[in-house]
Structure formats: C-alpha cells, structure tokens
C-alpha positions in Angstrom: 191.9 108.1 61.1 190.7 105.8 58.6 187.6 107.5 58.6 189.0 110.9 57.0 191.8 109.0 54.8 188.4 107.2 52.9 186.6 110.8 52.9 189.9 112.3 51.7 189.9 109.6 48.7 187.0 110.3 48.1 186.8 113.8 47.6 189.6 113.4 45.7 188.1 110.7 43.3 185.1 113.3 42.6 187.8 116.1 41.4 188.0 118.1 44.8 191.7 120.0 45.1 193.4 118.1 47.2 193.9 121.2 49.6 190.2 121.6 49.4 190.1 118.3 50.1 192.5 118.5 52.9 190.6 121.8 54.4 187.4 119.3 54.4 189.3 116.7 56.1 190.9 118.6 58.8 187.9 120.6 59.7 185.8 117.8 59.8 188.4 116.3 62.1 188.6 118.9 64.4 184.9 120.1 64.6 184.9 115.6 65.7 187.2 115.7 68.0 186.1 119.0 69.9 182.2 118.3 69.5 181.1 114.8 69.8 181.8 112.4 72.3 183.9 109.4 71.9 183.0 106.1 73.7 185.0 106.8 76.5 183.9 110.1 77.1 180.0 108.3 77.5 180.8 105.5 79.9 183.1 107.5 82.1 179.9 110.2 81.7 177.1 107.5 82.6 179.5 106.2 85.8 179.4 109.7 87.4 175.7 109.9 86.5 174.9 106.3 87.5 176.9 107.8 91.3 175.6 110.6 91.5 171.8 108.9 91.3 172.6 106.2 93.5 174.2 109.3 96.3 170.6 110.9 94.8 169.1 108.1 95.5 170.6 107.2 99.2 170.3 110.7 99.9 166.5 110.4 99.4 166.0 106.6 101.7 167.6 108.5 104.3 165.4 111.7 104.9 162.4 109.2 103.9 163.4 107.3 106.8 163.8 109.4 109.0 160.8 111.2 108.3 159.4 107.8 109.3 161.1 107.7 112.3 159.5 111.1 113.6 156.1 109.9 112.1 156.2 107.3 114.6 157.6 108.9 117.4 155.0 111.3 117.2 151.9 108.9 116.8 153.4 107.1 119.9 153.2 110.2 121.7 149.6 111.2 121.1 148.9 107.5 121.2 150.3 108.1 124.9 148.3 111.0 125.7 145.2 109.6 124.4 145.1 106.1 126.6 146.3 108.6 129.6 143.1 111.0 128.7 141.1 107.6 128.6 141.8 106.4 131.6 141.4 109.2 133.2 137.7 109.7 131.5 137.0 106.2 133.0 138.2 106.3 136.2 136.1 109.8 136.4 133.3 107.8 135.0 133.4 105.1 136.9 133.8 106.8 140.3 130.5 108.6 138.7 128.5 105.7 138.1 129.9 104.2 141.6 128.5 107.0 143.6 125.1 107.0 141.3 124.9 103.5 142.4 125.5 104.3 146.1 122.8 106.7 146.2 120.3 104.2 144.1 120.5 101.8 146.4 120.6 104.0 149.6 117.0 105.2 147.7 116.3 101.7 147.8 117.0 100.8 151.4 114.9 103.9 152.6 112.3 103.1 150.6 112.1 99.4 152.0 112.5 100.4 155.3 109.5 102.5 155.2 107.7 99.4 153.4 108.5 97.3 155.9 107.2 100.2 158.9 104.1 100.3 157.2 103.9 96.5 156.1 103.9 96.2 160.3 101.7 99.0 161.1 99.3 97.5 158.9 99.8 94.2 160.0 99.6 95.6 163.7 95.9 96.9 162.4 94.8 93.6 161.1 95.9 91.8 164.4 93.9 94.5 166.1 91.3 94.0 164.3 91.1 90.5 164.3 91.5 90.1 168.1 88.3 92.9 168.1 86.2 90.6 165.8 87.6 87.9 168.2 86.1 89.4 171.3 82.6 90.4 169.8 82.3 87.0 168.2 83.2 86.0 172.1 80.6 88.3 173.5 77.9 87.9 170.9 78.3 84.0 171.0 78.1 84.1 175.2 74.5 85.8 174.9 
C-alpha cells in the first residue's frame, strides 16, 4: 500500500524505531482491512439494498392493490344491495300511493254521485214548484 509505505517514512523521518514503526504500520493495516469498507464492499452493499427496496417496494404495490381490489368489490356489493333495497322501497311506495289514489278518487266518485242525486232532487223541487206557481198563476188569472 502506498498509503502505509508514506506513514512508514514518515514515522521513520520523526525518529520512530523502525519496528515501532513497522508495529504502527501493520496494525493500522489490519485494523483497515478488517474494519472499514472498501469501495467495492459499498456498491455491491447499496445493489442488495437498492433490491431489496425495490422487492420492499413491489411487495408493498401489490397488497395496496389488492386491498383496492377488495375495496371495490365490496362497495359494489353494498352498492347492489342498496339499489335492490331501493327499489324495493319504491315499488312498496308506489303500490302505496296507487292504492291511496284509488280510494281518493273512489271518495270522489261517491261524493259526485250523491251531488248529482241531490242536484236532481232539487231540481225535481224547483220544476215542482214552478209547474205549482204555473197552475195558481193559471187559476188566479182565470178569475
């Protein structure tokens, strides 16, 4: 390494024993090569992290999705149930308002039928009466 040759050299240059030196070196060395990373080490690191988000990720879109998917199906089905339950509510209310209608207007026949029974008998009275003024307008006028 050129690295530990230069920090050999210099050790060296500030009077450090050269097997001190060397002990510095080598431990400095190792504790590098054991402990830190080396560029390699990092990009074949942030490739299994970068798969392992995108699996993550994936992973993720798919139970989203499919939550979706039963999110819909069930709104469709109480969407379902709720035009059956209104249609039902207005065919039972309009069979409702059909029959109140029916008996309105069999009210309303009744009641003109027995307008038009007394609209007679009271025409039947004025003819009656008219044909008596009639006859004493006769009989007084003869005298």
């Amino acid at each position: 390494m050129v690295v530990a040759n230069q920090l050999f050299d210099a050790l060296t240059a500030a009077n450090v024993p050269r097997d001190q030196a060397h002990a510095v070196v080598d431990a400095l060395e190792h504790r590098m090569s054991s402990e830190l990373a080396t560029k390699a080490d990092l990009e074949r690191e942030i490739a299994g992290l970068r798969a392992a988000t995108k699996a993550d990720l994936e992973r993720e879109i798919a139970g989203v999705k499919a939550d979706i998917a039963a999110t819909r199906a069930d709104l469709e089905r109480e969407i379902a149930g709720l035009r059956a339950a209104t249609h039902a509510d207005l065919q039972r209310e309009t069979a409702q308002i059909r029959e109140e209608a029916r008996v309105g207007f069999a009210t309303i026949r009744k009641e003109m039928a027995e307008l038009s029974q007394r609209s007679m008998i009271v025409f039947g009275g004025l003819q009656v009466t008219s044909l008596t003024i009639f006859f004493f307008a006769l009989e007084y006028a003869g005298r």
